[in-house]
VOTIBA-803157 format. One record per residue: x, y, z of N, C-alpha, C in turn. Coordinates in steps of 0.001 Angstrom, whole numbers. Layout:
# VOTIBA-803157
    n_c1    n_c2    n_c3   ca_c1   ca_c2   ca_c3    c_c1    c_c2    c_c3
       X       Y       Z       X       Y       Z       X       Y       Z
...
//
This chain:
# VOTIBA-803157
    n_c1    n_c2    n_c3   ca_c1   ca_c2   ca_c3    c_c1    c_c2    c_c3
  -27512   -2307   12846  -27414   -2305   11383  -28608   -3029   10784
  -29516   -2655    9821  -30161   -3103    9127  -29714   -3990    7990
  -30793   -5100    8282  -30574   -6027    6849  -31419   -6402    6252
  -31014   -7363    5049  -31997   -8007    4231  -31414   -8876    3167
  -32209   -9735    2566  -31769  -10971    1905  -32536  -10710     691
  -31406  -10332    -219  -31896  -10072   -1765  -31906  -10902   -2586
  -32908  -11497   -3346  -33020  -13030   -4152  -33435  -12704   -5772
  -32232  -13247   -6539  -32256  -12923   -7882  -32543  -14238   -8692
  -33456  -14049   -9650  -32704  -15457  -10389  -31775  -15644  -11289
  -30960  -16585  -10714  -29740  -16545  -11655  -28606  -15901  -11134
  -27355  -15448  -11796  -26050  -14942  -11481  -26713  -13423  -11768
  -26350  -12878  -10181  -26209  -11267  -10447  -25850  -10168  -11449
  -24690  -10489  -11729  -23526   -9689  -13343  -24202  -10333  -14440
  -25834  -10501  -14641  -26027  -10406  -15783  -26514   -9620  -16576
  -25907   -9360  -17693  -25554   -7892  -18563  -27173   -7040  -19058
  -28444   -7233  -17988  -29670   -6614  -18190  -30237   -5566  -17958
  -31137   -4682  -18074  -31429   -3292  -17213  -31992   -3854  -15687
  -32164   -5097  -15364  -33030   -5908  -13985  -32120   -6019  -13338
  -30734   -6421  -13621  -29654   -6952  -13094  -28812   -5507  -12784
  -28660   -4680  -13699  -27848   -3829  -12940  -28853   -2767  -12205
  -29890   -2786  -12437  -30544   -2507  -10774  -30479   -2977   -9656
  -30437   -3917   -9835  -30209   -4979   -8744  -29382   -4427   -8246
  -28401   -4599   -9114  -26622   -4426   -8491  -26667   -3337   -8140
  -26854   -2392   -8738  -27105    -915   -8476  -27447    -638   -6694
  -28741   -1406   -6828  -29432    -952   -5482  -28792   -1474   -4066
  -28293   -2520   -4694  -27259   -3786   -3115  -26024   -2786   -3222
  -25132   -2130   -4241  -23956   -1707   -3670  -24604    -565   -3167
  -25283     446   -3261  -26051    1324   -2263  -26489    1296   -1071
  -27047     -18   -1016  -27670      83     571  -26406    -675    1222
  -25163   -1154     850  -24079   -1707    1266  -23162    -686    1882
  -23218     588     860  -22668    1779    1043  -23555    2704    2072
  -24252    2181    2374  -25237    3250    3470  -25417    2326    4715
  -24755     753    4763  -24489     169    6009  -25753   -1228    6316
  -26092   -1017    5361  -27309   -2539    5331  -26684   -3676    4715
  -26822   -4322    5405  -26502   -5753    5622  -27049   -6555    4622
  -26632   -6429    3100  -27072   -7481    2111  -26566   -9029    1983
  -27639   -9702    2306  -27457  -11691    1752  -27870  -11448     798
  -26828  -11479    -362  -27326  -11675   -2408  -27569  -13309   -2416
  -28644  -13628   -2698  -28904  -15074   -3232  -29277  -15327   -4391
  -28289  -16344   -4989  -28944  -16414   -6864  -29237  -17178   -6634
  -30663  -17884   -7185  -31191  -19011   -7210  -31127  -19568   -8642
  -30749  -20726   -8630  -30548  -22119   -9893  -31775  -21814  -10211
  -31641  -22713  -11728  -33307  -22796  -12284  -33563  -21877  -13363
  -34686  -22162  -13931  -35355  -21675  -14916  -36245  -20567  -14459
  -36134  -19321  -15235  -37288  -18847  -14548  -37597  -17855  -15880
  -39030  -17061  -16100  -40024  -16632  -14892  -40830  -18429  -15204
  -41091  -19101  -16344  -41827  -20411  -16197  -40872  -21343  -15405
  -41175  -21283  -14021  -40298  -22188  -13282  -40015  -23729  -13812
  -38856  -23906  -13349  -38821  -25425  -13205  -38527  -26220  -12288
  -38358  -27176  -11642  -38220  -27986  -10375  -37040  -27400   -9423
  -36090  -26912  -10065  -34823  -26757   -9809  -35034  -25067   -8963
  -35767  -24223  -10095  -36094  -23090   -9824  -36980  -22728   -8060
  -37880  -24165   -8566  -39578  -24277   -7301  -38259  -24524   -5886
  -37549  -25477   -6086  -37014  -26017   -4764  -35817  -24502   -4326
  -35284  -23976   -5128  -34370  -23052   -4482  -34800  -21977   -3913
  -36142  -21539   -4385  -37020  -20479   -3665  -37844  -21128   -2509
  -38235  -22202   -2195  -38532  -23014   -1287  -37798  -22653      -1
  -36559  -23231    -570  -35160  -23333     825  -34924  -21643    1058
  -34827  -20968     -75  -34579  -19813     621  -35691  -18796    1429
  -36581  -19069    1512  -37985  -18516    1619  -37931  -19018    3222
  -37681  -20439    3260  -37708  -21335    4459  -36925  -21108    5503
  -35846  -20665    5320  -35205  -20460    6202  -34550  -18964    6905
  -35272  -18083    5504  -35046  -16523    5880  -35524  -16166    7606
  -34884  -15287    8182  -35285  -15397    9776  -36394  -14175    9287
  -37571  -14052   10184  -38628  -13246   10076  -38089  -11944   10572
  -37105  -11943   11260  -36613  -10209   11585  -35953   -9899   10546
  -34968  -10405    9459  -35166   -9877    8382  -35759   -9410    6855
  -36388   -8676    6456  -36958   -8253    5047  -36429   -9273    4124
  -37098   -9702    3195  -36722  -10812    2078  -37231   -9578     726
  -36225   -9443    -205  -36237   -8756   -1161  -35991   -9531   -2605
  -37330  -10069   -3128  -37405  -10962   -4342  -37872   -9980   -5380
  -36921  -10176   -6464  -36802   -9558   -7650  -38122  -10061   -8355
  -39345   -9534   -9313  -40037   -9902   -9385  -39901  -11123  -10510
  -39101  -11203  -11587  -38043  -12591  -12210  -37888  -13890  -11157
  -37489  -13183  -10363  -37732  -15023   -9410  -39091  -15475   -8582
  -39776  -14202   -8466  -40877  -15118   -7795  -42336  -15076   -8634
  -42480  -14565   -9618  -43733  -14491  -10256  -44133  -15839  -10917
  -43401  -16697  -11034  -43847  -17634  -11689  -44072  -18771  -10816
  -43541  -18639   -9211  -43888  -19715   -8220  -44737  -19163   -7463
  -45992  -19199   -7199  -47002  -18872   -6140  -46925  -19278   -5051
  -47136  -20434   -5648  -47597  -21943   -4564  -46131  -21672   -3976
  -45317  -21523   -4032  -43603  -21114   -2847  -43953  -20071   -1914
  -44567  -19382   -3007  -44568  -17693   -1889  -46060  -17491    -961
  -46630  -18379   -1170  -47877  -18388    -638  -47753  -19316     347
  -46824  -20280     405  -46259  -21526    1418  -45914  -20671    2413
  -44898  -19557    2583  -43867  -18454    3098  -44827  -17153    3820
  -45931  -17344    3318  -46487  -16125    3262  -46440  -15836    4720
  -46075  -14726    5400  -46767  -13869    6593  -45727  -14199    7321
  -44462  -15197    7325  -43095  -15692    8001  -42286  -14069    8452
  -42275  -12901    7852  -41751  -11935    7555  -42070  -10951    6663
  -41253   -9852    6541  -41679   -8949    5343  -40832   -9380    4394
  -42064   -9687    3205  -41542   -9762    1308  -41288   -8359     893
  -40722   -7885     -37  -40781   -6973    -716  -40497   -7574   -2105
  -41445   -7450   -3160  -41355   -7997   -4249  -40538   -6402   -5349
  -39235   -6836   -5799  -38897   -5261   -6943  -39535   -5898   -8197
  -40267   -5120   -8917  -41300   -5910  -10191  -40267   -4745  -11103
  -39533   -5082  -11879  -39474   -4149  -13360  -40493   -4086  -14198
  -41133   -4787  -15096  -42437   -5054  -15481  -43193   -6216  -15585
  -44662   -6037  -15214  -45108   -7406  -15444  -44575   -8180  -16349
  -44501   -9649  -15943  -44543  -10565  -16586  -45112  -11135  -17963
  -46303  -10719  -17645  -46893  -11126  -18782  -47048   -9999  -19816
  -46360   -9111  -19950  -45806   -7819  -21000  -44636   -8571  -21907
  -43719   -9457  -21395  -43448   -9886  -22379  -43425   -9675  -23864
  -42979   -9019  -24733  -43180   -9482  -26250  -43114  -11110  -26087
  -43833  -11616  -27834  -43633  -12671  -27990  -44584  -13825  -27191
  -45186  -13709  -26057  -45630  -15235  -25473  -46830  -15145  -26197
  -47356  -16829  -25985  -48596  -17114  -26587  -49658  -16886  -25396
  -50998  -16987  -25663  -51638  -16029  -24971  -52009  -17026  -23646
  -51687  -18416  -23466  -51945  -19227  -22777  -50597  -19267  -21459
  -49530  -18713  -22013  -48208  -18299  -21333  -48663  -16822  -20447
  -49020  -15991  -21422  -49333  -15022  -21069  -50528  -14808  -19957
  -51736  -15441  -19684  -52418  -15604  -18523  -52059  -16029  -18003
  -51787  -17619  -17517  -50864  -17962  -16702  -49501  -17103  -15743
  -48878  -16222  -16599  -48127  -15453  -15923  -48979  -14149  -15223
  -50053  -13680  -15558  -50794  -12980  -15180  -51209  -13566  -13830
  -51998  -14715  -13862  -52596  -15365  -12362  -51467  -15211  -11431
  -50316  -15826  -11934  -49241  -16635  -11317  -48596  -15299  -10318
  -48664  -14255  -11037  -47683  -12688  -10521  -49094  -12281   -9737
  -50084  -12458   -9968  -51488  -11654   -9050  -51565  -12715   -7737
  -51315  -13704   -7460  -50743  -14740   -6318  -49575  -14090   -5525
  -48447  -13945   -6282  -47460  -13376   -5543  -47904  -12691   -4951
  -47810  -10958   -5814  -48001   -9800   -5114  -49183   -9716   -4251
  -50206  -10485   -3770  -51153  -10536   -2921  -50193  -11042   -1905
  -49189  -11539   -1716  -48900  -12229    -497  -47610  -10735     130
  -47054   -9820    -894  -46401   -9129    -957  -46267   -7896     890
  -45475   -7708    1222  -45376   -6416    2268  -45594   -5314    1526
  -44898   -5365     278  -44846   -3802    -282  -44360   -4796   -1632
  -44760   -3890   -2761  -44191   -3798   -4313  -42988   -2735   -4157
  -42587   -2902   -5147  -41068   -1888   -5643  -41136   -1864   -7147
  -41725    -855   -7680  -41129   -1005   -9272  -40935     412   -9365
  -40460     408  -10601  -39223    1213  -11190  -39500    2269  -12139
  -40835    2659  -12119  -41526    3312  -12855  -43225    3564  -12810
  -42913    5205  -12852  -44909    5419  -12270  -45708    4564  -13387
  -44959    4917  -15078  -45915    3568  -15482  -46377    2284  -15432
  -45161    1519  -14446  -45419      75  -14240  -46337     616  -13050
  -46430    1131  -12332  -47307    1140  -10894  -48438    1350  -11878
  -49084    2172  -12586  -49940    2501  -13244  -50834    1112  -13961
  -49720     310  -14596  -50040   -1198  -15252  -50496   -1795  -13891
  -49473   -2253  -13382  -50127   -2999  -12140  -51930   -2681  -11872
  -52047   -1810  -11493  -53362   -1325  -10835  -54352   -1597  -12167
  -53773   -1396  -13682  -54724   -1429  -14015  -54706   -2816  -14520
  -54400   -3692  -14880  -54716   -5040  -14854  -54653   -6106  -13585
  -55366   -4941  -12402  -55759   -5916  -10976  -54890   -6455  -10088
  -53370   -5954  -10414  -52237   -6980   -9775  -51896   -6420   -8206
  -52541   -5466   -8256  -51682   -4762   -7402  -52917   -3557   -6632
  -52912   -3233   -5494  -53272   -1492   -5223  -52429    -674   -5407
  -52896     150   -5756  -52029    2128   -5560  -50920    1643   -3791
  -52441    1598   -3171  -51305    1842   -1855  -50175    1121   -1798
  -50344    -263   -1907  -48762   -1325   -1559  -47645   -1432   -2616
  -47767     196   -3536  -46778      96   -4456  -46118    1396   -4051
  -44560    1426   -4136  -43656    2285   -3792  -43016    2985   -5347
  -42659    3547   -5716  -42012    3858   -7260  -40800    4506   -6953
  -39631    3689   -7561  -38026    4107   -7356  -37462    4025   -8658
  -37395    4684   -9620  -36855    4879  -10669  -35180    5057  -10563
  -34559    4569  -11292  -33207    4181  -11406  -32510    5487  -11035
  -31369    5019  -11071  -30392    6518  -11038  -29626    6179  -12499
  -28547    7078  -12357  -27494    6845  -13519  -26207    6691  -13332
  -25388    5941  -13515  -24010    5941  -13371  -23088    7324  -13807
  -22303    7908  -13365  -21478    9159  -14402  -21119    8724  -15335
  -20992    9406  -16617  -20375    8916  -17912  -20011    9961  -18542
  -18986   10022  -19108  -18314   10839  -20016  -18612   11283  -21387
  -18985   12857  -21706  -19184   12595  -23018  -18877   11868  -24172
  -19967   11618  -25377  -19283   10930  -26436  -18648   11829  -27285
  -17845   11509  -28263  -17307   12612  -29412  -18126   12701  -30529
  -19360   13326  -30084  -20283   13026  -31474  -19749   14061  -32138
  -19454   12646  -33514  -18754   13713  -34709  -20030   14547  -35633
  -19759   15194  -36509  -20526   15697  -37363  -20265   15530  -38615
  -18761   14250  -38807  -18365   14284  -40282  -18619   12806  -40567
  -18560   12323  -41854  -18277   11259  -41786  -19527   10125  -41850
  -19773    9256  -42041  -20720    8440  -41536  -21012    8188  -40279
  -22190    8257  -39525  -22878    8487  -39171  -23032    7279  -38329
  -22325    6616  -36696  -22010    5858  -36496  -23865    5344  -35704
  -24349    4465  -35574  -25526    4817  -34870  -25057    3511  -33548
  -25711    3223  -32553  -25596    2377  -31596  -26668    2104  -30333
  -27012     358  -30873  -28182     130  -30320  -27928   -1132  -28845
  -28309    -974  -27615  -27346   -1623  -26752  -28594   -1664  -25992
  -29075   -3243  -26181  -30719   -4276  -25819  -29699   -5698  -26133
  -30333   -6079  -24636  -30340   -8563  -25136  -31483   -8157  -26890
  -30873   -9383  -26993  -31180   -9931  -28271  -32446  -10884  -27958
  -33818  -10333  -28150  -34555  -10591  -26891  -35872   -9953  -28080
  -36948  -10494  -28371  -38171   -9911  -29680  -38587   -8690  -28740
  -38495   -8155  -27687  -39457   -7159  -26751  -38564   -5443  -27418
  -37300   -6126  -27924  -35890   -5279  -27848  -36454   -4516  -29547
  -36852   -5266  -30268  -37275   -4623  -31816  -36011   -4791  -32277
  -34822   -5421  -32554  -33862   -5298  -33305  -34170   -6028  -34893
  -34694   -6573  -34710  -35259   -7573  -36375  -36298   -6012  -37159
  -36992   -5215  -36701  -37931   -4103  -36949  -36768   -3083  -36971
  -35731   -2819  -36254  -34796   -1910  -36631  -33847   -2565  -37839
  -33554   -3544  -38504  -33307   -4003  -38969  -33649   -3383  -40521
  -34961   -4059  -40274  -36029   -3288  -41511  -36239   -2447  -41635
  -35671   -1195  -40379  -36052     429  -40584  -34537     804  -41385
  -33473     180  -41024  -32305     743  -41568  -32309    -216  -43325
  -32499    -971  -42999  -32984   -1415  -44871  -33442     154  -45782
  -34352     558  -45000  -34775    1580  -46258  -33989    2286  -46164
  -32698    2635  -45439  -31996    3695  -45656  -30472    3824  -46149
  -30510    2113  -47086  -29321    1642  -47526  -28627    2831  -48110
  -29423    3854  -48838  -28741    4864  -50028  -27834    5761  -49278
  -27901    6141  -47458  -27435    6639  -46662  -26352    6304  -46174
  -25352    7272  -45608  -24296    6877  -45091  -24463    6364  -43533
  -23957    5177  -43118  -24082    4774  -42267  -23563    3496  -41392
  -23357    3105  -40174  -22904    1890  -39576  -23652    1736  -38105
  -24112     935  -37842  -24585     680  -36813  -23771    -885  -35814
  -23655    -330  -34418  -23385   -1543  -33572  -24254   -1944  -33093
  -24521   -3312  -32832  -25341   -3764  -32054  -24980   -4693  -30836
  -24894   -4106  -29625  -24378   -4710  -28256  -24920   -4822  -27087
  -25354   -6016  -26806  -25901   -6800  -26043  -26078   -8433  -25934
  -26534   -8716  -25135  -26205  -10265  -24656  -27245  -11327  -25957
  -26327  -11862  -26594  -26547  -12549  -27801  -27213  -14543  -27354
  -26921  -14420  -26479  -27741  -15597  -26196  -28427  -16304  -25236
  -29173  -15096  -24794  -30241  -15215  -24098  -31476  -15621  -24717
  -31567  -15980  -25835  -32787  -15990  -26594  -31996  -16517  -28385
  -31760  -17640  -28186  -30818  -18377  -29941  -31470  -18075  -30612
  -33371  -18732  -30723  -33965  -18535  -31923  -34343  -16837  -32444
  -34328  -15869  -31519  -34448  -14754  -31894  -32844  -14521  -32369
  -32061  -14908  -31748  -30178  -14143  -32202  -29982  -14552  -34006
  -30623  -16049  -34067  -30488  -16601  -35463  -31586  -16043  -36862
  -32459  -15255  -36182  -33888  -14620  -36730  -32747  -13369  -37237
  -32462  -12542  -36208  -31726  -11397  -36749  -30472  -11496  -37401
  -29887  -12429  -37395  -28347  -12575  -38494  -29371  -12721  -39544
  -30197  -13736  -39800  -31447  -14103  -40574  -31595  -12986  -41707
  -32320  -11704  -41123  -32737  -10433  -41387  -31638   -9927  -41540
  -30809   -9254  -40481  -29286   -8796  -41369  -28593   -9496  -42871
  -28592  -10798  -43269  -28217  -11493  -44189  -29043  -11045  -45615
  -30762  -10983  -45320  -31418  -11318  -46066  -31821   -9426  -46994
  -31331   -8334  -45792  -31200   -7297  -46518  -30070   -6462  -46795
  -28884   -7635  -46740  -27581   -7444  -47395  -26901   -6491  -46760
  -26756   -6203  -44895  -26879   -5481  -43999  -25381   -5999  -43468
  -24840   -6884  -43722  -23304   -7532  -42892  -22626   -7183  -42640
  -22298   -6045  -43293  -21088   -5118  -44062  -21045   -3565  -42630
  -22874   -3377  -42672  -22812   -2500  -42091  -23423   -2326  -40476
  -24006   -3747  -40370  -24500   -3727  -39320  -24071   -4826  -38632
  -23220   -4435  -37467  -22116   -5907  -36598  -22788   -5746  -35150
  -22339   -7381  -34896  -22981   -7240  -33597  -22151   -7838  -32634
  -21893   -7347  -31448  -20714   -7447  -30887  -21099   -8455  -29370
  -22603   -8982  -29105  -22549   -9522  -27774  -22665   -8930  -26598
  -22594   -9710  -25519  -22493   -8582  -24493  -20697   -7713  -24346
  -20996   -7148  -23447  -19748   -6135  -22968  -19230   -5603  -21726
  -17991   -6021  -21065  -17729   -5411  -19954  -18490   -3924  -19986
  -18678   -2917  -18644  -18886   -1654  -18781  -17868    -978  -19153
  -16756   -1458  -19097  -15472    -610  -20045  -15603    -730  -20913
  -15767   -1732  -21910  -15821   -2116  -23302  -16820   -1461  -23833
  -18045    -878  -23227  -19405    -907  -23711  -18813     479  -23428
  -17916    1607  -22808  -17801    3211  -22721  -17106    3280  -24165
  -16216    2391  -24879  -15485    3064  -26065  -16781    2642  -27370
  -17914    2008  -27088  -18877    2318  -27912  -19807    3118  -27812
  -20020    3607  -26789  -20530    5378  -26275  -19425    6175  -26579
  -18492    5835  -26565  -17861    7175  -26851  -17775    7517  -28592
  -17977    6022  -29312  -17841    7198  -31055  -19142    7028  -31268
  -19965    6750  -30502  -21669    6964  -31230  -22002    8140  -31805
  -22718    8672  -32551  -22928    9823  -32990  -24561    9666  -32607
  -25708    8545  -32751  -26880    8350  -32441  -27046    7216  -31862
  -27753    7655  -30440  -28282    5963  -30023  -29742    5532  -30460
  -29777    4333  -30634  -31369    3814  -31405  -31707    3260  -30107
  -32835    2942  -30141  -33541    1548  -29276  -35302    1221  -29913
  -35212      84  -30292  -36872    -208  -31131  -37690    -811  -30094
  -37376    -449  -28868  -38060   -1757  -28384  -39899    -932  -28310
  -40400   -2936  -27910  -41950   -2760  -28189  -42191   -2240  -26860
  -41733   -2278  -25933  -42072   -2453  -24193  -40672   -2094  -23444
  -41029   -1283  -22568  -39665    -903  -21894  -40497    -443  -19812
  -40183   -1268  -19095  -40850   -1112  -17753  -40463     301  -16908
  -39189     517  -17835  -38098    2197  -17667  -37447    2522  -18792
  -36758    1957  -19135  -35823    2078  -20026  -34388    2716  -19662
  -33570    2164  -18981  -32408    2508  -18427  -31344    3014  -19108
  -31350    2599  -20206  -30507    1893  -21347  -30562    3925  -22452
  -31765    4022  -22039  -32089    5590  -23044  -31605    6615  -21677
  -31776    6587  -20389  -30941    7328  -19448  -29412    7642  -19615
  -29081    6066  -20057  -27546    6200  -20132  -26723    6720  -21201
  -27416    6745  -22572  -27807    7281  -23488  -27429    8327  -23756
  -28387    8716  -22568  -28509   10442  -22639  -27474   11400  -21470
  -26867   10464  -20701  -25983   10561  -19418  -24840   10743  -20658
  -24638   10191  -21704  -22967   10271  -22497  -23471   11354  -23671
  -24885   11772  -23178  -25063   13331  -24740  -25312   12835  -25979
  -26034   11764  -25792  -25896   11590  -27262  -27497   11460  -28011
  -27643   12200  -28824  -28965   12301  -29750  -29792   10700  -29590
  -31330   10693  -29699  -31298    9148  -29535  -32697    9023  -30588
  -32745    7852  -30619  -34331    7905  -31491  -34992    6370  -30837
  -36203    6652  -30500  -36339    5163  -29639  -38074    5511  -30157
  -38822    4717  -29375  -40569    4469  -29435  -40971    4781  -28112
  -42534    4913  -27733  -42730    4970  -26559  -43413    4171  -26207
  -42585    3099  -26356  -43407    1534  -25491  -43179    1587  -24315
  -44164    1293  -23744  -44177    1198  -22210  -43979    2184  -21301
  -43305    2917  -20397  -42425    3786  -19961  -41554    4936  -20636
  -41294    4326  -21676  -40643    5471  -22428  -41316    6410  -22895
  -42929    6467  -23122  -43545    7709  -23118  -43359    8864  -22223
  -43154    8238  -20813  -42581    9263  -19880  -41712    9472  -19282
  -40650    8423  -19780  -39223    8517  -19132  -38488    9900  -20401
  -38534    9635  -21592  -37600    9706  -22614  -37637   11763  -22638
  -36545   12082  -21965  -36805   13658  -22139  -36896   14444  -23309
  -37563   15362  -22929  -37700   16195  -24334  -36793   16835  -24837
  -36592   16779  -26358  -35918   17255  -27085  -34664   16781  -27656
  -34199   15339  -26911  -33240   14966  -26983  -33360   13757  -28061
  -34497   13914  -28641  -33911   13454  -30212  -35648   12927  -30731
  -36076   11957  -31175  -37098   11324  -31864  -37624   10022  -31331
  -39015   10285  -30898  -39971    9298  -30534  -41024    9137  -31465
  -40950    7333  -31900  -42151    7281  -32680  -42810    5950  -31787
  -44111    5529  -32645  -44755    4413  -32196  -44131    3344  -32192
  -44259    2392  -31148  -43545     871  -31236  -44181     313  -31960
  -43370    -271  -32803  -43640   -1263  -34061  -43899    -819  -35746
  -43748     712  -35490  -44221    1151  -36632  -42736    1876  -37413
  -42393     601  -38460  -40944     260  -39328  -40449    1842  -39980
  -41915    2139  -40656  -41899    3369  -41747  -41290    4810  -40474
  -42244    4870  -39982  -42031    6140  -38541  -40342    5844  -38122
  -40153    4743  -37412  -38611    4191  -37325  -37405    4656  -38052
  -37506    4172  -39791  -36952    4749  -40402  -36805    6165  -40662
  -37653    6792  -40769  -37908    8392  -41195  -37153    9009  -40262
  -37524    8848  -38682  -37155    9306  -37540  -35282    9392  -37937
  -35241    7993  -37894  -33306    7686  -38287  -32709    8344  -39506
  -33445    8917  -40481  -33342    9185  -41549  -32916   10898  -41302
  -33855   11742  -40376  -33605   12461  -39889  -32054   12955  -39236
  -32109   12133  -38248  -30713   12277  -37847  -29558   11863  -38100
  -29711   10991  -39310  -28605   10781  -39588  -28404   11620  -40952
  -29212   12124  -41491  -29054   13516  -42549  -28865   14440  -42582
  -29002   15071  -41254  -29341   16082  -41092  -28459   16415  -39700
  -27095   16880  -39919  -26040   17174  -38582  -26618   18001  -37661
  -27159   19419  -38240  -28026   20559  -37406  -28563   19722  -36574
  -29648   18957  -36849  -31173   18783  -36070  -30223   17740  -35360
  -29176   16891  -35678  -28308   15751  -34681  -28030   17130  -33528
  -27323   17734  -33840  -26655   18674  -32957  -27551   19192  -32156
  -28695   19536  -32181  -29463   19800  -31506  -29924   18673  -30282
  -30060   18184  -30746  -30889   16572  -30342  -29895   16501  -28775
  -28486   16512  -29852  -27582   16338  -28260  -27228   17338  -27755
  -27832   18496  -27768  -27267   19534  -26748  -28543   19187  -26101
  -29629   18960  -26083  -30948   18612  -25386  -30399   17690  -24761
  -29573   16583  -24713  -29564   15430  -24020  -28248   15804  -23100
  -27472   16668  -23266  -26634   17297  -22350  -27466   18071  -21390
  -28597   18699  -21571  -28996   19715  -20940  -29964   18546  -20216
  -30514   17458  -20155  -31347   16744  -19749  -30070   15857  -19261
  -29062   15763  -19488  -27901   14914  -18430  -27884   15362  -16949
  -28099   16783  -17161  -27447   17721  -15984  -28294   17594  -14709
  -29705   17489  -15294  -30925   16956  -14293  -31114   15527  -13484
  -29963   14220  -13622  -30210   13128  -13685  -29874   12990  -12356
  -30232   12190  -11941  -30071   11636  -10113  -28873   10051  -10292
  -28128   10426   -9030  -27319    8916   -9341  -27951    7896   -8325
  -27251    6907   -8234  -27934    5400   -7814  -27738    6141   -6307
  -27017    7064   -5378  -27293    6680   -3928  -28864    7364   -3688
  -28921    8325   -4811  -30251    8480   -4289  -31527    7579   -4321
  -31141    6526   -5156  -32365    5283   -5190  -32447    4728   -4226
  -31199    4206   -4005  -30854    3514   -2520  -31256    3877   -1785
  -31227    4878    -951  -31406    5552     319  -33135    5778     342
  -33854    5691   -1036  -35349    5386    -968  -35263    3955    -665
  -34846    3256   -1591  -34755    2075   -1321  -34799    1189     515
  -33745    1790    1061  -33400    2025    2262  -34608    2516    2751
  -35319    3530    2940  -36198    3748    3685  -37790    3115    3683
  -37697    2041    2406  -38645    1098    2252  -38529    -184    3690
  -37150    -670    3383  -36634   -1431    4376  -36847    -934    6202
  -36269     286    5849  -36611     668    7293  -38060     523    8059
  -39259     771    6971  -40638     933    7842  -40433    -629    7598
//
């Protein structure tokens, strides 16, 4: 039986597109007979802190060299000096969702630093793992990485049940990102402002405090364009809890500036439902055609118009989601990641 020792930072079940890959990929190769050690490591991360440096230390230290060590790129990009201590003990496999220093939001002194700090790692790396030909693409082109020692395993999808997108009624929309500046919810904010004269309600669900001063920015902005009434935000959500808000969506949004895949617009489109998002990052080439409206990240006016569209206009909605039914039908589930996954492990 094959194994390996998968190292996250932090508690596994946390409600992210990183985390349920994670999870995704360990109950797969669990289900195909590989021998997963899940290790959460304490600490702060990706800017480590003492707590963070010493738990990747011990686990690094004592991994046996006949098995593969599988570090999420969240726990080790920000400790070098750990993984460079470790180096050559065994095979690393670093899974990178997106660089580090893509980040929305850091200052530009955060932002190099995480640049050096992740170009340390992945030099010490057996193989990369990310999750998208555009992150392999980034890598190479800001020096982090070669073409060759990168593998590309793009997510699968869970099954999901259609939604009941209505055609009457107001016009439910639903946006499901952490509360996180990379996510654009303060810019979707301001795109649904201009469209007060419209019928409409939007949810907003995801993990609310991962990030206070951004969670208190957007009540902030909801407050300040008299939005309370119509725009609620519900936190994170079991995956049950989070299917009866796929199921009355009529449109899913997502503003974000940067997306390393975008999982979140797969799943989206796995329950049929019309979507309107940007093409930051990955989503230029993840987001299938026809299944609703792509504009530029960051650009409020385009945002709005796009939403303005579908929520006016039932035809062009209806359309949107028979495209995203017909682009459901094409989707791959998680054993097929795995079993790539799996055959990374194997060489």
């Amino acid at each position: 039986m094959t194994a390996a020792a998968f190292v996250v930072a932090g508690a596994l079940d946390q409600p992210t597109g990183g985390y349920v890959y994670d999870r995704a990929i360990i109950d797969g190769l669990q289900a195909d007979g590989v021998d997963i050690e899940v290790v959460e490591l304490a600490g702060t991360f990706p800017v480590a802190d003492d707590t963070a440096r010493a738990a990747l230390d011990r686990t690094l230290a004592r991994a046996s060299p006949r098995m593969p060590v599988i570090v999420d790129g969240l726990a080790a990009g920000g400790l070098p000096e750990v993984v460079e201590r470790h180096a050559g003990q065994g095979a690393l496999i670093v899974l990178l969702h997106h660089p580090l220093c893509d980040e929305t939001g850091l200052d530009d002194a955060t932002q190099a630093h995480l640049l050096e700090s992740e170009r340390r790692v992945l030099a010490c790396a057996t193989r990369i793992i990310v999750t998208s030909r555009f992150t392999a693409r980034r890598l190479v082109s800001l020096a982090l990485a070669r073409e060759d020692a990168i593998t590309v395993i793009e997510p699968g999808v869970r099954p999901a049940t259609l939604a009941h997108v209505a055609h009457q009624g107001a016009p439910r929309l639903l946006c499901v990102a952490s509360i996180i500046p990379r996510k654009g919810h303060r810019l979707l904010v301001d795109a649904l402002a201009q469209l007060r004269d419209l019928d409409w309600v939007c949810d907003f669900v995801g993990d609310d405090k991962r990030d206070a001063d951004e969670t208190k920015a957007l009540h902030q902005a909801i407050d300040r364009h008299g939005l309370s009434e119509r725009i609620r935000l519900h936190g994170s959500q079991t995956t049950q809890a989070l299917e009866h808000y796929y199921a009355r969506a009529d449109i899913f949004v997502l503003a974000s500036y940067y997306e390393g895949y975008g999982m979140v617009i797969d799943e989206a489109v796995a329950h049929g439902l019309p979507v309107v998002t940007t093409t930051g990052g990955a989503l230029a080439d993840t987001f299938p055609t026809g299944a609703g409206i792509v504009v530029a990240p960051g650009d409020t006016n385009a945002l709005a118009q796009a939403l303005h569209t579908l929520i006016d206009d039932a035809e062009q909605r209806g359309c949107a989601a028979a495209a995203a039914r017909i682009a459901r039908s094409r989707q791959r589930d998680w054993t097929a990641a795995a079993r790539e996954f799996a055959a990374v492990l194997a060489r």
